[in-house]
N, C-alpha and C positions, 0 to 999 in steps of 0.2 A: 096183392102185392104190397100195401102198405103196411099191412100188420111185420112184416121183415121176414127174412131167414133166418135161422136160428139155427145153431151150431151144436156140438156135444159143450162147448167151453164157452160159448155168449150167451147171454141170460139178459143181455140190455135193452130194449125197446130201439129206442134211437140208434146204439150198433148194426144193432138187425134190420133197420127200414135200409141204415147206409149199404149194409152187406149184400141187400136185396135190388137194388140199386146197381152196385157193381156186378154181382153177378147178370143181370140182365145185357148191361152192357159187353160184358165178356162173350156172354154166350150165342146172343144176336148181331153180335160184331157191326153196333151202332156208328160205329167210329167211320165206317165207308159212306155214312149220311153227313159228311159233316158240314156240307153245305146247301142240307135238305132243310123240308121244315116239318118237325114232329107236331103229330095232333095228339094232344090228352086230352080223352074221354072221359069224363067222369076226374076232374082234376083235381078236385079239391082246394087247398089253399095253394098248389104249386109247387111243392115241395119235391116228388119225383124230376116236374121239366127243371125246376131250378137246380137242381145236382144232377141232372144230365148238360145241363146250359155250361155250368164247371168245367165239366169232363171236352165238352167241345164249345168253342166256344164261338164258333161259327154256325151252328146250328140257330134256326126259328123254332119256335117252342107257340102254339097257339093251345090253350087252354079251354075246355070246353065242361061247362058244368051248370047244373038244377039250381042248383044253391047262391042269386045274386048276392048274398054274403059272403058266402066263400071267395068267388070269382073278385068283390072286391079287396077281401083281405089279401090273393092271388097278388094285383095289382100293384097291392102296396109291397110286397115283399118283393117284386121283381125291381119296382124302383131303389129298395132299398139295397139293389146289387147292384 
């Protein structure tokens, strides 16, 4: 999921994780969770829950990852929203 979706006409990195992103939300019709709380598995720095956090903004986002570096850098980017 994070490498993106890619199109005949996007070639961006960053477009593509967004694209990938939205398509998810489209097609899993996340939006009737909006006052659930998502678990990311393997979350990395946060990136996915935090542009799902966006999209709803009622949603719990609990992040879960190997990497206590990651899961810290996670932390700091969530405060920095």
């Amino acid at each position: 999921m994070h490498h993106g979706y890619y199109t005949s006409d996007l070639d961006d990195y960053e477009l593509a994780k967004m694209n990938m992103n939205k398509l998810v939300l489209e097609k899993f019709n996340f939006k009737k969770y909006q006052n659930k709380t998502l678990v990311d598995v393997g979350c990395g720095v946060g990136g996915t829950g935090m542009h799902f956090l966006e999209m709803m903004p009622n949603l719990t986002v609990i992040g879960i990852n190997l990497s206590k570096n990651q899961l810290f850098l996670a932390e700091q980017f969530a405060k920095q929203k």
